[in-house]
Biopython code that builds the backbone (N, CA, C, O; Angstrom):
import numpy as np
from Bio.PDB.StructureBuilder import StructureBuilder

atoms = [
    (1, "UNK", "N", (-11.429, 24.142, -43.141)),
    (1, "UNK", "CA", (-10.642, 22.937, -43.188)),
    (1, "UNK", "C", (-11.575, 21.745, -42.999)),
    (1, "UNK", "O", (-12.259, 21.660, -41.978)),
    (2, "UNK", "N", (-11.619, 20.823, -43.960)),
    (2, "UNK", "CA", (-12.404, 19.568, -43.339)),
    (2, "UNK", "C", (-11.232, 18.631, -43.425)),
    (2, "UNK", "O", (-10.065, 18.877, -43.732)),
    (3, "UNK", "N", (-11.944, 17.236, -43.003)),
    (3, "UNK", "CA", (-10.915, 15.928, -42.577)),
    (3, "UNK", "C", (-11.824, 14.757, -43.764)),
    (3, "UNK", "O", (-12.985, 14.378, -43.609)),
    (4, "UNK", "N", (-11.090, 14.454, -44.673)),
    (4, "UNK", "CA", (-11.850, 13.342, -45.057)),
    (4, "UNK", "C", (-11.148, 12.116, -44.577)),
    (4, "UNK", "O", (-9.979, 11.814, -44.337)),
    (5, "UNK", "N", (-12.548, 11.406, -44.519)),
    (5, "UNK", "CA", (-11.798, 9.820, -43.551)),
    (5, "UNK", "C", (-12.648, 8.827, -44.349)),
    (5, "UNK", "O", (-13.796, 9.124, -44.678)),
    (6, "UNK", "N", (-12.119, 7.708, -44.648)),
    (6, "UNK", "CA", (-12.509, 6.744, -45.202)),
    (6, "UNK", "C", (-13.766, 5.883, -44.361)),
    (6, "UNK", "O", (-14.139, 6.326, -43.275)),
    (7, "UNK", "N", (-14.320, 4.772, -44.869)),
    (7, "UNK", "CA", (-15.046, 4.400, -44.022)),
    (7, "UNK", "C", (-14.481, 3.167, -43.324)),
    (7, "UNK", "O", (-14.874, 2.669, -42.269)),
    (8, "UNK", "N", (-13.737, 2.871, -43.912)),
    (8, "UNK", "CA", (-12.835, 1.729, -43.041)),
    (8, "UNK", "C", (-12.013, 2.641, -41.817)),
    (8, "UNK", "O", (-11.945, 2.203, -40.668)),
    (9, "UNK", "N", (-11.533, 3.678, -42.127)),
    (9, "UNK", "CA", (-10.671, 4.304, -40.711)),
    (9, "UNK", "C", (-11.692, 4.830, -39.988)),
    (9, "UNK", "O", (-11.523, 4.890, -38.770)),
    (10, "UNK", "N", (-12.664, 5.208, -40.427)),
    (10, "UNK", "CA", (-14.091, 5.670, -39.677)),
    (10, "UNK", "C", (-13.792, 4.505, -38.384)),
    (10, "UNK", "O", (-13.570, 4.733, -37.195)),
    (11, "UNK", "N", (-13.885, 3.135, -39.143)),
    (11, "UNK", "CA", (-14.539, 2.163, -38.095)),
    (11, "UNK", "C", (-12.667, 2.001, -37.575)),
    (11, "UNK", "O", (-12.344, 1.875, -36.394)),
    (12, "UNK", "N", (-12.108, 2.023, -38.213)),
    (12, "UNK", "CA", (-10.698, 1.214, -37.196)),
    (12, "UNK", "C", (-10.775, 2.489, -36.081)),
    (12, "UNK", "O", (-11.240, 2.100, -35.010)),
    (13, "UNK", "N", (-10.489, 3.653, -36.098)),
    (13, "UNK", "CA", (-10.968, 4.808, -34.993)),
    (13, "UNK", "C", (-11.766, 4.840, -34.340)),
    (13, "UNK", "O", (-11.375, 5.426, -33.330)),
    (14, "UNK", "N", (-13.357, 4.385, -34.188)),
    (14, "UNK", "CA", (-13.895, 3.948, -33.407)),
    (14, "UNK", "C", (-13.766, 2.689, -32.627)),
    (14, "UNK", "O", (-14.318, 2.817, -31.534)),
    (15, "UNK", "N", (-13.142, 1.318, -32.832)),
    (15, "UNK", "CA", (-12.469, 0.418, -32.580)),
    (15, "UNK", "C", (-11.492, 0.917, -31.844)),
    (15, "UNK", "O", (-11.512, 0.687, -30.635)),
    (16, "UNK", "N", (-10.280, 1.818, -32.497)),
    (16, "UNK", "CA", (-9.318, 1.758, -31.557)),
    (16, "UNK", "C", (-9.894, 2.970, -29.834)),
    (16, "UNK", "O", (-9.613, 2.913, -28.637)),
    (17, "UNK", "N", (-10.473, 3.585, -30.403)),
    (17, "UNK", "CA", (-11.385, 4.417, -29.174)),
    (17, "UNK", "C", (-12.040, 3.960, -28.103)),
    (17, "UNK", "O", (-12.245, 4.558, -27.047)),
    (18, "UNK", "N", (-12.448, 2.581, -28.493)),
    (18, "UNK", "CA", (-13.158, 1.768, -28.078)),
    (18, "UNK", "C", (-12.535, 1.076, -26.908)),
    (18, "UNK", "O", (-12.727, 1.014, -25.694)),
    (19, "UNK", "N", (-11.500, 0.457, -28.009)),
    (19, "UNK", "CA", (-10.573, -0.132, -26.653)),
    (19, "UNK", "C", (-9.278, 0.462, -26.085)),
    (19, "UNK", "O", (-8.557, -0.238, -25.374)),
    (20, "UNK", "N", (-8.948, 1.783, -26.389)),
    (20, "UNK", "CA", (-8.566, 2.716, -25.415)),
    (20, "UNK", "C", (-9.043, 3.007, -24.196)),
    (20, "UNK", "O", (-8.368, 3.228, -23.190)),
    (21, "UNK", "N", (-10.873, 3.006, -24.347)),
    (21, "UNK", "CA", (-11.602, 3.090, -23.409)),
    (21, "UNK", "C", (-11.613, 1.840, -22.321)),
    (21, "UNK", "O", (-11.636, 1.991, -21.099)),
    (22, "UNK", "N", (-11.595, 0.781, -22.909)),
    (22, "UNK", "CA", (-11.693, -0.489, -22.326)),
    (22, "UNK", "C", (-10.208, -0.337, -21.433)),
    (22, "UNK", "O", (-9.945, -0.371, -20.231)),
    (23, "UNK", "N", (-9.528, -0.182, -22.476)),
    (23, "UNK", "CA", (-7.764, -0.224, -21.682)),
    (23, "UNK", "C", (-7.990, 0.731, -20.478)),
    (23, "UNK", "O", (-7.367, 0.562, -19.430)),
    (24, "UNK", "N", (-8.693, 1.518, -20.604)),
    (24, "UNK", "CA", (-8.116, 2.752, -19.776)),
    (24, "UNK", "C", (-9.333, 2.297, -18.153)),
    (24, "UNK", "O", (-8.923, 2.252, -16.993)),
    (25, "UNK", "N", (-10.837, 2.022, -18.614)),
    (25, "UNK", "CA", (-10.999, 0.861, -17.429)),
    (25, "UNK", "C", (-10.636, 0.079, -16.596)),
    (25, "UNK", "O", (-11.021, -0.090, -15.439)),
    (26, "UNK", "N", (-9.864, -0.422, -17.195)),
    (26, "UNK", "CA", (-9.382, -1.707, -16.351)),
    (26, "UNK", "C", (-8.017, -0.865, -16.045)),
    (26, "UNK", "O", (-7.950, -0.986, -14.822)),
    (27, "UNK", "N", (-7.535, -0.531, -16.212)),
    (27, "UNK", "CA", (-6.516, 0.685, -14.906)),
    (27, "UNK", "C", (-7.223, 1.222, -13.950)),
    (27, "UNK", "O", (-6.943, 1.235, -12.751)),
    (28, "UNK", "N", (-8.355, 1.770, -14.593)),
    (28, "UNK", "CA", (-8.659, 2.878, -13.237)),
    (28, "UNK", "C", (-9.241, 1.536, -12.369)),
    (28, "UNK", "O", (-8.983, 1.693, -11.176)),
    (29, "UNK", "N", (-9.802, 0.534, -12.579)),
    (29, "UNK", "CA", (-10.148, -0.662, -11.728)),
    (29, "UNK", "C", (-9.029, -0.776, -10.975)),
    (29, "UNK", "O", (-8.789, -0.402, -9.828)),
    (30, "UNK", "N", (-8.262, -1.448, -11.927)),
    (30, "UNK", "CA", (-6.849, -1.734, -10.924)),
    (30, "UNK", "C", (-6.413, -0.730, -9.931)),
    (30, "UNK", "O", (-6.183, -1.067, -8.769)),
    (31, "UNK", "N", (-6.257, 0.801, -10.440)),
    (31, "UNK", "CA", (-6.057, 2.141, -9.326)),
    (31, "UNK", "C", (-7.464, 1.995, -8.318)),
    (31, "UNK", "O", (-7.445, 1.881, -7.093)),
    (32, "UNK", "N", (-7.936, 2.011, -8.663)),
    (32, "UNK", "CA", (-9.827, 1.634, -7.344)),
    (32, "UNK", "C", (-9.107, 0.494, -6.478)),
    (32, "UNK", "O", (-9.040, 0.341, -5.258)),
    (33, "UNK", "N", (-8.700, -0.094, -7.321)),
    (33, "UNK", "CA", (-8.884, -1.944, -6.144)),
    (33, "UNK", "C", (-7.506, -1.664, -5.105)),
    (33, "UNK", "O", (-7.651, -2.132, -3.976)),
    (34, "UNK", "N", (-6.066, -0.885, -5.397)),
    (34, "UNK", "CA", (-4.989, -0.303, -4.801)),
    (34, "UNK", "C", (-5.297, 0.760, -4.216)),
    (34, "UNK", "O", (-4.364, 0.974, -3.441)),
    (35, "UNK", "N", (-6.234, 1.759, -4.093)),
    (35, "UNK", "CA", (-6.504, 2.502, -3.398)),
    (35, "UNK", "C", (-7.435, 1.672, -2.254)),
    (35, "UNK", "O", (-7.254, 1.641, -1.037)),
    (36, "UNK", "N", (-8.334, 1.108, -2.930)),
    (36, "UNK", "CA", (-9.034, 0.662, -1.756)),
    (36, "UNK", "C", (-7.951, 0.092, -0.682)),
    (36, "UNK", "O", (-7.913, 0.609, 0.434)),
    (37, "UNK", "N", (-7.028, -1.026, -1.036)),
    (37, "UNK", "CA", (-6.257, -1.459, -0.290)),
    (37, "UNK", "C", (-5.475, -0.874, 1.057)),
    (37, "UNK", "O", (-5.288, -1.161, 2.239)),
    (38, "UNK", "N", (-5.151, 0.124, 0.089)),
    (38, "UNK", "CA", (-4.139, 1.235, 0.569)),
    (38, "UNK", "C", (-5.032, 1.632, 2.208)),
    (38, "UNK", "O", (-4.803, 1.453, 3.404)),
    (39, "UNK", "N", (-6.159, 2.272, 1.342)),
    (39, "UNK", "CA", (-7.316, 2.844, 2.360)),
    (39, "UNK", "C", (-7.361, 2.032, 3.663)),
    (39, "UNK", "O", (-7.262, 2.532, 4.784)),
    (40, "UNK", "N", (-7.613, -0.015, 3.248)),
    (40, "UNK", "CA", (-7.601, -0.405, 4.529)),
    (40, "UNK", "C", (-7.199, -0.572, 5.529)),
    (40, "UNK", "O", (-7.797, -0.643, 6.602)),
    (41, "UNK", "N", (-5.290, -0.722, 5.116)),
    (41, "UNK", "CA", (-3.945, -0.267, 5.611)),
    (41, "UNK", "C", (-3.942, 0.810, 6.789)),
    (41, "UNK", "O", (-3.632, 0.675, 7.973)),
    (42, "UNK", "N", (-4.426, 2.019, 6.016)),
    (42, "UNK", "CA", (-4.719, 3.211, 6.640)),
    (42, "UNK", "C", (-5.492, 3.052, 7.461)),
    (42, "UNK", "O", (-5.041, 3.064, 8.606)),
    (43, "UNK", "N", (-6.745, 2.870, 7.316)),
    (43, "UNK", "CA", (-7.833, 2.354, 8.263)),
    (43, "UNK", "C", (-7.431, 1.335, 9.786)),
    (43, "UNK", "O", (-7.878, 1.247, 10.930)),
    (44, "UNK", "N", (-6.379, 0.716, 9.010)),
    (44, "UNK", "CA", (-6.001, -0.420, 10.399)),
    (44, "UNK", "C", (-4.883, 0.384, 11.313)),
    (44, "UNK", "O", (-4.775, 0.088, 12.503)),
    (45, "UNK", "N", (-4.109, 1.341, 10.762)),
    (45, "UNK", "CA", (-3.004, 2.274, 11.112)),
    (45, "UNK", "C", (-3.796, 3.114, 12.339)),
    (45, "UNK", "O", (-3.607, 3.186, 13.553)),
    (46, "UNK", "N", (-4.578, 3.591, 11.604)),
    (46, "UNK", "CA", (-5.713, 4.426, 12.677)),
    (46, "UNK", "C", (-6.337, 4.285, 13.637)),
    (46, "UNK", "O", (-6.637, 5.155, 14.456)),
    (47, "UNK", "N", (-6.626, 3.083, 13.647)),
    (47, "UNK", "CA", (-7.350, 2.284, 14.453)),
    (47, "UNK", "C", (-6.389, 1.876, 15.431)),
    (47, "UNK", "O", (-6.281, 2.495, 16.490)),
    (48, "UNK", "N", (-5.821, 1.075, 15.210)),
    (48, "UNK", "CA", (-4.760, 0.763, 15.987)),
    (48, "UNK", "C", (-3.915, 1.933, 16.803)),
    (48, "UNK", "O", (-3.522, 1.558, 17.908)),
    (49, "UNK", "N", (-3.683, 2.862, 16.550)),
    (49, "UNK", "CA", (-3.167, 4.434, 17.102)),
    (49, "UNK", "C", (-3.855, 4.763, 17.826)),
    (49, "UNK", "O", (-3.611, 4.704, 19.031)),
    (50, "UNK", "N", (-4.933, 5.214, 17.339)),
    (50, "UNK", "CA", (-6.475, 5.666, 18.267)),
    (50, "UNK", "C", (-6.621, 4.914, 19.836)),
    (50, "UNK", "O", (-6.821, 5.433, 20.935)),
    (51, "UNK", "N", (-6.413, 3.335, 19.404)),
    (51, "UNK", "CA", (-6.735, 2.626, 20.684)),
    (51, "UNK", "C", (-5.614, 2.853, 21.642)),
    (51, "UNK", "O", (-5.806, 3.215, 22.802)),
    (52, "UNK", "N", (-4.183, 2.581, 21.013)),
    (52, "UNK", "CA", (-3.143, 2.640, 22.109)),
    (52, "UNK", "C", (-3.612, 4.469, 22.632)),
    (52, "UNK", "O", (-3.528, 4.698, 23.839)),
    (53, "UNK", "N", (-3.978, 5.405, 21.884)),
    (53, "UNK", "CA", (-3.838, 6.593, 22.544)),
    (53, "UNK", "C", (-5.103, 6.495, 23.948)),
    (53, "UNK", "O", (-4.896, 7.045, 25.030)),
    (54, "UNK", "N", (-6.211, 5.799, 23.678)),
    (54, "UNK", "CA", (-7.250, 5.972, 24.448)),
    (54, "UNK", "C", (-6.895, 5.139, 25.795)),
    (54, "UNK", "O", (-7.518, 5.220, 26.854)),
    (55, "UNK", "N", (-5.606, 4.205, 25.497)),
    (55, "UNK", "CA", (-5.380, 3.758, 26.602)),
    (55, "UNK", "C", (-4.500, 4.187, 27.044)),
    (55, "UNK", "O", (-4.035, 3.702, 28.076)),
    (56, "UNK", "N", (-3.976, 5.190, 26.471)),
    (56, "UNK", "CA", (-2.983, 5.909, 27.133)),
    (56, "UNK", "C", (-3.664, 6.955, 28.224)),
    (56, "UNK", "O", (-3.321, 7.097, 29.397)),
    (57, "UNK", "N", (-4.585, 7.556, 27.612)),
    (57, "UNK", "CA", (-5.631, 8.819, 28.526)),
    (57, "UNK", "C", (-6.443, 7.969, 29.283)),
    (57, "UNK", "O", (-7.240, 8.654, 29.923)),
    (58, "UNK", "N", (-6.560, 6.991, 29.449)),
    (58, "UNK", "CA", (-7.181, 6.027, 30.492)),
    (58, "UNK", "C", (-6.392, 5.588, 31.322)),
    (58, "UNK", "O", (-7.047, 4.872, 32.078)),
    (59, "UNK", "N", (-5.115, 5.610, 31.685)),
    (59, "UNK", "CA", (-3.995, 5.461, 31.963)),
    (59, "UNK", "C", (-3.377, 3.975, 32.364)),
    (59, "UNK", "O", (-2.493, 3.624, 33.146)),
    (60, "UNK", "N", (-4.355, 3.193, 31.358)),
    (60, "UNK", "CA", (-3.326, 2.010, 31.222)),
    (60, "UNK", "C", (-2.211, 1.958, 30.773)),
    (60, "UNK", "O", (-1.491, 1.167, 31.381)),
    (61, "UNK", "N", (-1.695, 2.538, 29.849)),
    (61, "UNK", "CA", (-0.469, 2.627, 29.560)),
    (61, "UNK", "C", (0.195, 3.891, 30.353)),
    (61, "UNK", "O", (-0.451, 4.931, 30.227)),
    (62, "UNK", "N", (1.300, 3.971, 31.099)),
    (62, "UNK", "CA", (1.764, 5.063, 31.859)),
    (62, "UNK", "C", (2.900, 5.235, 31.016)),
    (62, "UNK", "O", (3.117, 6.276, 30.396)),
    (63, "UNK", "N", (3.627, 4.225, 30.987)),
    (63, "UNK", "CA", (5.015, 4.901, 30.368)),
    (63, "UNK", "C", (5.338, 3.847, 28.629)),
    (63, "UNK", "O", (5.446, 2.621, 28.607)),
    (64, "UNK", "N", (5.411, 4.624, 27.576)),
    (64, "UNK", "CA", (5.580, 4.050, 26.612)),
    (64, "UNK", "C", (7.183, 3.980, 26.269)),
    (64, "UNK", "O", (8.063, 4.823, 26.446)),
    (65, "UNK", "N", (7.243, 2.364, 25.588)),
    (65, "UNK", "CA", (8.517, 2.648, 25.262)),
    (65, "UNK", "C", (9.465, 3.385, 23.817)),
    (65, "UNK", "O", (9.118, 3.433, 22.637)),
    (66, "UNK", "N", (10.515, 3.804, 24.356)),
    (66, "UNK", "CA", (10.942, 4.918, 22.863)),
    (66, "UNK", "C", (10.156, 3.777, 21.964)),
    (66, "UNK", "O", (9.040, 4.025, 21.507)),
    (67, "UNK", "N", (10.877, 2.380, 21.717)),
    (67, "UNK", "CA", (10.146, 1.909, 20.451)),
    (67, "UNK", "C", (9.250, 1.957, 19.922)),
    (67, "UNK", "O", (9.125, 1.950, 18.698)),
    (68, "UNK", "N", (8.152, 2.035, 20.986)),
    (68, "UNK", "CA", (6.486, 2.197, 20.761)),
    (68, "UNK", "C", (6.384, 3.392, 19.921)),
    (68, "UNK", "O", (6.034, 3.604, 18.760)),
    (69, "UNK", "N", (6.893, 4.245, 21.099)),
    (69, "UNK", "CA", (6.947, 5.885, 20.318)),
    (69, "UNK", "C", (7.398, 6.200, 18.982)),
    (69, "UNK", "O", (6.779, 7.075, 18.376)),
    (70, "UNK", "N", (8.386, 5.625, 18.418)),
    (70, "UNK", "CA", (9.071, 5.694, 16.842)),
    (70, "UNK", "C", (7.891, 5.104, 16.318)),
    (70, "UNK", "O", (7.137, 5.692, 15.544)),
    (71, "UNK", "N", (7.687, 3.669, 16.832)),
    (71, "UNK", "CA", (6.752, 3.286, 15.858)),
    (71, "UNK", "C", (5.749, 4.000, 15.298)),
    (71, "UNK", "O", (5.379, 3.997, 14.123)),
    (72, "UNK", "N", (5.144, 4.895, 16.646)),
    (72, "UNK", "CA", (4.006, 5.614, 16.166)),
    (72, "UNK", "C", (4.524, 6.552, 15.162)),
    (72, "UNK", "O", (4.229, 6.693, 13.975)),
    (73, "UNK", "N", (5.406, 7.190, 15.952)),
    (73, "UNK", "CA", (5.799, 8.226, 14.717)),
    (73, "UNK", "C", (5.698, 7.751, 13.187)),
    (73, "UNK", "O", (5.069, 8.183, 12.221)),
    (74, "UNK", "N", (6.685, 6.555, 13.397)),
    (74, "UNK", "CA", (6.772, 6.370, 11.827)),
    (74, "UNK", "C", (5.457, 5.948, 11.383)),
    (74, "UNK", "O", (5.439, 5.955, 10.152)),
    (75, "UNK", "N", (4.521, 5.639, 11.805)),
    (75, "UNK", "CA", (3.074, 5.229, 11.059)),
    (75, "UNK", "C", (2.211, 6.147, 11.473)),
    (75, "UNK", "O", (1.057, 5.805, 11.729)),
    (76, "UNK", "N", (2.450, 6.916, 11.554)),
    (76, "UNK", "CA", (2.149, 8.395, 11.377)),
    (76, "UNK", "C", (2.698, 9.230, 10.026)),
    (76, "UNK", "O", (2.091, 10.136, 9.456)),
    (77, "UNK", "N", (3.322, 8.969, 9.857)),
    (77, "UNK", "CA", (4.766, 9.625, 8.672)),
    (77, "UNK", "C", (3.808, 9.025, 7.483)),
    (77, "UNK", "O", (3.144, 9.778, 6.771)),
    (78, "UNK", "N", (3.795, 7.145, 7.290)),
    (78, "UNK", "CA", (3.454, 6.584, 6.698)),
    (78, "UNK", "C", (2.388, 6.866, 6.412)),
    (78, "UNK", "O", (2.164, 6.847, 5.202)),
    (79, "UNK", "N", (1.248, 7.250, 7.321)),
    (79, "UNK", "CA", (-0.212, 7.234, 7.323)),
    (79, "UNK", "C", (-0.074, 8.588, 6.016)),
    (79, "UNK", "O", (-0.689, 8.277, 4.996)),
    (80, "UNK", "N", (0.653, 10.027, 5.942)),
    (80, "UNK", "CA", (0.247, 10.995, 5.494)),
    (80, "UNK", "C", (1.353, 10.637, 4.541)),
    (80, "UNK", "O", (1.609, 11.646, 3.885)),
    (81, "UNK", "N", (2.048, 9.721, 4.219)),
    (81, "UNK", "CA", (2.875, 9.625, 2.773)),
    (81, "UNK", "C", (1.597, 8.802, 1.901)),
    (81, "UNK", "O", (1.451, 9.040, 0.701)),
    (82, "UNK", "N", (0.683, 7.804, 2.635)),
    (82, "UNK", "CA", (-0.175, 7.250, 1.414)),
    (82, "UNK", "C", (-1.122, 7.935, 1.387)),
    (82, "UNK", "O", (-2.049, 7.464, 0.730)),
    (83, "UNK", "N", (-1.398, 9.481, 2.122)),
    (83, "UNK", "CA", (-2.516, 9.807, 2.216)),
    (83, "UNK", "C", (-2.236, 11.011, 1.026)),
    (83, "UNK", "O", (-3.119, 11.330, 0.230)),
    (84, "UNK", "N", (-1.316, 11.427, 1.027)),
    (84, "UNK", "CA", (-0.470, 12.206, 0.108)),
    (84, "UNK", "C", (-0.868, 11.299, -1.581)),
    (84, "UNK", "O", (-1.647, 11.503, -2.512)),
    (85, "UNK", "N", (0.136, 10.308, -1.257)),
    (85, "UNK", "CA", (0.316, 9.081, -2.662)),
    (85, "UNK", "C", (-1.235, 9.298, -3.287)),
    (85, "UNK", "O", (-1.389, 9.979, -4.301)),
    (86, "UNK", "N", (-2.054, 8.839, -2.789)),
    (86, "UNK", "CA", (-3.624, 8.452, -2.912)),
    (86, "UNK", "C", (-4.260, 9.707, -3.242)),
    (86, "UNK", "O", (-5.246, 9.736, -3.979)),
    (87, "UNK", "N", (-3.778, 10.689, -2.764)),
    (87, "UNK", "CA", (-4.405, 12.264, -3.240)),
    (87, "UNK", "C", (-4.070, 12.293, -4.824)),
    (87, "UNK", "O", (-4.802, 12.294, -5.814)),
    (88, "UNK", "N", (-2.073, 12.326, -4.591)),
    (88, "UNK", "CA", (-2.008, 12.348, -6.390)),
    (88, "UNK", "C", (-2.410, 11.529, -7.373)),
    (88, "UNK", "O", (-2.713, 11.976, -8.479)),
    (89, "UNK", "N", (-2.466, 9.988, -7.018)),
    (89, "UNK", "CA", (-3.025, 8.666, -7.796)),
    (89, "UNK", "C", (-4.346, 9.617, -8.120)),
    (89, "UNK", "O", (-4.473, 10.415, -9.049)),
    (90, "UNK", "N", (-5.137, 9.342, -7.240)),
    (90, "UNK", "CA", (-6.603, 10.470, -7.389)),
    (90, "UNK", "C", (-6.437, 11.523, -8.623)),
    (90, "UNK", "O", (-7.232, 11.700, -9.547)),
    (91, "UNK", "N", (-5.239, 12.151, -8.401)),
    (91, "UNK", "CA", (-5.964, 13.164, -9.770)),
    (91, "UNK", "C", (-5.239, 13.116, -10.958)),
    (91, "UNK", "O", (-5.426, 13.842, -11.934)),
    (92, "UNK", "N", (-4.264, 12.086, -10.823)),
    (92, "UNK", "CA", (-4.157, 11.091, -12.250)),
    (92, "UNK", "C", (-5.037, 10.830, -12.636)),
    (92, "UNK", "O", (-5.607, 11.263, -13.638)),
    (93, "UNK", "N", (-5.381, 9.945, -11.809)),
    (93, "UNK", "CA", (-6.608, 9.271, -12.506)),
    (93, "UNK", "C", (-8.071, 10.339, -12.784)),
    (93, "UNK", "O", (-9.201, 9.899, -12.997)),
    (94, "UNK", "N", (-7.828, 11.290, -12.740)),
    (94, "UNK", "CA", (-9.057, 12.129, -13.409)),
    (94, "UNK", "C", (-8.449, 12.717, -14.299)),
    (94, "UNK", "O", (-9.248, 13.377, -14.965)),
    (95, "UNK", "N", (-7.232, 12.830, -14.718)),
    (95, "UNK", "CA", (-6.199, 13.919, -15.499)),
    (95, "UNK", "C", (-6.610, 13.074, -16.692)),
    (95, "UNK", "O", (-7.066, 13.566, -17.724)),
    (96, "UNK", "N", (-6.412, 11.702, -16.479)),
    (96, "UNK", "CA", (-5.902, 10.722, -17.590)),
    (96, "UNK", "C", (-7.891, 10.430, -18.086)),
    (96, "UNK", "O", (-8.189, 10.350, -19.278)),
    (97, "UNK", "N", (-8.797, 10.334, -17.169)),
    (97, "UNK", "CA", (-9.954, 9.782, -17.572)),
    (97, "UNK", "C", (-10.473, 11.214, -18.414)),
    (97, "UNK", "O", (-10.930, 11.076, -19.549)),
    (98, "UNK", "N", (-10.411, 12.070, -18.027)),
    (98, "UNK", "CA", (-10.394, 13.416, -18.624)),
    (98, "UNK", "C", (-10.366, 13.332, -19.950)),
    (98, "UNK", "O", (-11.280, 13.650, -20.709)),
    (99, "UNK", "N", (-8.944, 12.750, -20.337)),
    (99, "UNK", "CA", (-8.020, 13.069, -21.463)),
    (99, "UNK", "C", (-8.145, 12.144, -22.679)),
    (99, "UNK", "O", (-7.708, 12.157, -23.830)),
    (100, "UNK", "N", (-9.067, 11.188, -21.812)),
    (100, "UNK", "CA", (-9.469, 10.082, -22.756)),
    (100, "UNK", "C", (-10.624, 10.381, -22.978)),
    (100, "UNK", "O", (-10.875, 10.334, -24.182)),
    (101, "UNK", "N", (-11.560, 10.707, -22.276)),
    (101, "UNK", "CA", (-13.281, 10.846, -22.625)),
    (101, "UNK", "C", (-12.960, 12.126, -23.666)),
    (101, "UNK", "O", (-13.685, 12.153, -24.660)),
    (102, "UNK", "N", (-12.274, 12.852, -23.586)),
    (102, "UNK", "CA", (-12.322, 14.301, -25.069)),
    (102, "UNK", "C", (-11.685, 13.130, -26.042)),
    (102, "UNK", "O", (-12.430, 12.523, -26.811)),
    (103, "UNK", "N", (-10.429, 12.871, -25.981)),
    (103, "UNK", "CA", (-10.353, 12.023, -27.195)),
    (103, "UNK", "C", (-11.108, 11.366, -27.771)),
    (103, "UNK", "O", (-11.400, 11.638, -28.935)),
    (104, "UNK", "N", (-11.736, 10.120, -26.998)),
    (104, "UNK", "CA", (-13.130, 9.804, -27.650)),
    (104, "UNK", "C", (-14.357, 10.756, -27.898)),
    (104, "UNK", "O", (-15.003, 10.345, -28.862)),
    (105, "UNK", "N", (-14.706, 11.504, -27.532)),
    (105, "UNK", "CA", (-15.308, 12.597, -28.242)),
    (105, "UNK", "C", (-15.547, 13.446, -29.322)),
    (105, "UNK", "O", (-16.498, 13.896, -29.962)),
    (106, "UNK", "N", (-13.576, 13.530, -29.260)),
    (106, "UNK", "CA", (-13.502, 13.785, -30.691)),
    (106, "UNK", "C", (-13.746, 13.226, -32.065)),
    (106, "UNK", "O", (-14.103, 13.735, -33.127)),
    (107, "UNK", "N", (-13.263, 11.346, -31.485)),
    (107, "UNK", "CA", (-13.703, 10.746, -32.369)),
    (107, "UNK", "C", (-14.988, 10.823, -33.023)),
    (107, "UNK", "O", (-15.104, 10.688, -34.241)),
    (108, "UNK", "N", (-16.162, 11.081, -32.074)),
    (108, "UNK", "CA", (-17.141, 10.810, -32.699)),
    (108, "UNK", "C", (-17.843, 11.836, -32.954)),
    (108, "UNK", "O", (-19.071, 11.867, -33.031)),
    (109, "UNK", "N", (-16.910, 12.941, -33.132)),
    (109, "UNK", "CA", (-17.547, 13.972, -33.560)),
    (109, "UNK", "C", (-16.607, 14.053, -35.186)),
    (109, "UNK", "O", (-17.152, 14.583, -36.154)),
    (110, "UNK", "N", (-15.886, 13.756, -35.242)),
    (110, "UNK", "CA", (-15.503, 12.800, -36.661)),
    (110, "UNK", "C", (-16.213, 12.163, -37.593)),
    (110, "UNK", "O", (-16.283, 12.358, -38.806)),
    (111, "UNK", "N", (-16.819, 11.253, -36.788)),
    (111, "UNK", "CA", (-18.470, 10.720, -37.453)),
    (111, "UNK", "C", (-19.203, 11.395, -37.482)),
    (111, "UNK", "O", (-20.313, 11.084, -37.915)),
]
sb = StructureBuilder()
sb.init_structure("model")
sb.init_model(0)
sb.init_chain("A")
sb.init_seg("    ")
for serial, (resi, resn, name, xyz) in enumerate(atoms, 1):
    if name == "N":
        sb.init_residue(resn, " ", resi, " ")
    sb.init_atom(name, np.array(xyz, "f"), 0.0, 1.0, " ", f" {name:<3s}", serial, name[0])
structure = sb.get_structure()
């Protein structure tokens, strides 16, 4: 089986490959720059937990209140729902960069 291709679709296929690629950049940027975010969120969640706990085992804090306590809980909950989110974003974004680098591949194995 061969494929004959003109030389004008030669080039509009490399063009459109081109900026598939470009398109598909500037997502995974945008997914980088929201993960990072996400990450710092997390980072401040942690931090902030960590300290109330160390002052808890130091025993400045003796008795916490339920509210305190939910709170933690729930940013705890939160901490492993974006840690979760950010796992799957993560392998989107290799599913999809994957799926584009063979496509362009193919293209230019076309040429």
């Amino acid at each position: 089986m061969s494929v004959v291709v003109s030389k004008g679709g030669i080039r509009r296929g490399v063009k459109g490959g081109f900026a598939e690629i470009q398109k598909s950049k500037a997502e995974l940027t945008s997914e980088i720059d929201y993960l990072t975010r996400k990450s710092d969120d997390i980072t401040k969640m942690i931090v902030h937990s960590n300290d109330l706990l160390r002052r808890v085992n130091r025993g400045e804090v003796v008795n916490l209140k339920k509210e305190e306590m939910k709170r933690l809980q729930t940013e705890a909950a939160e901490i492993q729902g974006y840690i979760r989110e950010n796992k799957e974003r993560l392998a989107n974004l290799a599913n999809t960069n994957d799926r584009e680098l063979k496509a362009f591949m193919a293209i230019m194995n076309v040429i």
